[in-house]
LOLOMAR-552530 format. One line per field, with one value per residue (C-alpha): residue number from 1; residue in three letters; chain; x, y, z. Coordinates in pm, 1 decimal. Each point is the difference from the previous one (the first is absolute). Layout:
BEGIN
seq = NUM; ... .
type = ALA; ... .
mol = A; ... .
xx = X; ... .
yy = Y; ... .
zz = Z; ... .
//
This chain:
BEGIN
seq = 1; 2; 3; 4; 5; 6; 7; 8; 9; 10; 11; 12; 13; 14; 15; 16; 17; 18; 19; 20; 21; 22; 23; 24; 25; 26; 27; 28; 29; 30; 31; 32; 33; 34; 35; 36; 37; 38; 39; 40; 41; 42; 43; 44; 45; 46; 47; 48; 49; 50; 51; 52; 53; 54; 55; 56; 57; 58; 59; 60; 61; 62; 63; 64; 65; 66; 67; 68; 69; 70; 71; 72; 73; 74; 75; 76; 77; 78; 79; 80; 81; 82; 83; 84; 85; 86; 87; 88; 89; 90; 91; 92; 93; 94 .
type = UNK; UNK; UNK; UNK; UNK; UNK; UNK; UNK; UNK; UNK; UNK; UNK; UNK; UNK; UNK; UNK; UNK; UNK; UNK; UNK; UNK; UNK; UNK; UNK; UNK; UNK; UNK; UNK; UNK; UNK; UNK; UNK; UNK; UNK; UNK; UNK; UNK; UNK; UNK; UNK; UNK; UNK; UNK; UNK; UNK; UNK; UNK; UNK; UNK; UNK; UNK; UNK; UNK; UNK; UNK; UNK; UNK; UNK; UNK; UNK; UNK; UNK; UNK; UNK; UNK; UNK; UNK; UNK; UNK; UNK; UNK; UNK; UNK; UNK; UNK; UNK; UNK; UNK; UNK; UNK; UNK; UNK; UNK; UNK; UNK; UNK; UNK; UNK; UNK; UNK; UNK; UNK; UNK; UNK .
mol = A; A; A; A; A; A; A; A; A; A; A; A; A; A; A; A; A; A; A; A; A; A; A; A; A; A; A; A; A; A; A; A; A; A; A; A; A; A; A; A; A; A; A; A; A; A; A; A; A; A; A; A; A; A; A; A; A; A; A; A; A; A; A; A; A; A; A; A; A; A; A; A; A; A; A; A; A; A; A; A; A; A; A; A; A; A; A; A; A; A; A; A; A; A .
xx = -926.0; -10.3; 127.8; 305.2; -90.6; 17.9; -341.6; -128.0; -162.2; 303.4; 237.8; -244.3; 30.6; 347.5; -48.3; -110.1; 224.1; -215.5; -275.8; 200.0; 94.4; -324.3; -119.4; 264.3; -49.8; -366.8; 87.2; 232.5; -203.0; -270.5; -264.0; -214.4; 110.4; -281.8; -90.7; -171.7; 307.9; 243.7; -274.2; -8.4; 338.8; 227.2; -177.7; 236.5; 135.5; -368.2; -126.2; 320.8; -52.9; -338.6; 163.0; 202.4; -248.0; -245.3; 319.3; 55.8; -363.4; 13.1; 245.8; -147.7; -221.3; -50.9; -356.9; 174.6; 226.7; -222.3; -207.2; 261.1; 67.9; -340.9; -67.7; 370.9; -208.5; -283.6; 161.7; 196.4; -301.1; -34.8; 188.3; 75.0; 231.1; 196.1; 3.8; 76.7; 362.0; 19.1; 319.2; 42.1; 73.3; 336.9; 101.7; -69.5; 171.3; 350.0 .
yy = -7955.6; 41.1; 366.6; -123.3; 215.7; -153.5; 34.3; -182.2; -328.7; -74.2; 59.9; -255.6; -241.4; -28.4; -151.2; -291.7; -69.1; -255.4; 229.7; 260.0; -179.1; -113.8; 358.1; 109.2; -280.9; 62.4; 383.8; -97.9; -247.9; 290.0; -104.8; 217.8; -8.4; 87.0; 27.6; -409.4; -103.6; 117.5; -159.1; -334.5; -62.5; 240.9; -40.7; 82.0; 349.5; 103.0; -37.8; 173.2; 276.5; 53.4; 5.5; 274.9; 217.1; -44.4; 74.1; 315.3; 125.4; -18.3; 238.4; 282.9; 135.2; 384.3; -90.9; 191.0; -255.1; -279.9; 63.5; -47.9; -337.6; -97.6; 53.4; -233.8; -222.0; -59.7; -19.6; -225.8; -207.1; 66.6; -131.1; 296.2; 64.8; -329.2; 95.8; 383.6; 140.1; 265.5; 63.0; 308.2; -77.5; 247.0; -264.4; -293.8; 107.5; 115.7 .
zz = -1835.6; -387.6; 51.8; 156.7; 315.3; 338.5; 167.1; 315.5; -165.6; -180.5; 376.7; 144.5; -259.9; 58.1; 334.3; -198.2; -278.9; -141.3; 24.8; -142.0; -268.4; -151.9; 32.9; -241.4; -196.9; -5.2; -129.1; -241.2; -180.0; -19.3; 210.0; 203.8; 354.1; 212.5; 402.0; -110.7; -128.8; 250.5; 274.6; -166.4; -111.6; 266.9; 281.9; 256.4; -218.8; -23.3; 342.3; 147.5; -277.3; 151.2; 334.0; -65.4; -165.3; 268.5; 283.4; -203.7; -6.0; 365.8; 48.3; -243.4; 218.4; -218.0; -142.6; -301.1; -42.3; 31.4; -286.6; -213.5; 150.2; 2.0; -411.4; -6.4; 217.7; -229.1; -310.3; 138.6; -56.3; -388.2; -288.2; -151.1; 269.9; -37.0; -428.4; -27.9; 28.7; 205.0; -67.5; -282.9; -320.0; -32.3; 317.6; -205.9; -268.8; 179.4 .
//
């Protein structure tokens, strides 16, 4: 979300304005915004994320392309995931 990129978590979110809104509140005032927060305070966004990630997995069925979904998977798990930008920095900066 602090890229300004639409991505999956942020789509879902918007199902739930109030949700929505105190994720980008959350991000604006700087905190860390991790798979915990989003499960205690957006409940509804986070469980439906999960949802769709786990609907998606079950249609990849090249082991190939699974691996890739299974590192997602567990670093879903870790905070780094929820703290580093993986957006490039020549992308942040234009």
């Amino acid at each position: 979300m602090t890229s300004g990129s639409p991505n999956l978590l942020d789509a879902v979110a918007g199902l739930w304005p109030d949700e929505l809104a105190a994720a980008r509140s959350a991000v604006a005032g700087g905190k860390v915004v991790t798979a915990q927060w989003w499960r205690e305070r957006c409940p509804q966004t986070y469980e439906r994320y999960l949802r769709e990630i786990a609907e998606h997995y079950d249609h990849v069925r090249a082991p190939a392309l699974r691996l890739p979904l299974n590192i997602y998977s567990a670093l879903l798990r870790t905070r780094r995931f929820w703290t580093v930008s993986t957006v490039r920095a020549s992308q942040r900066a234009g």
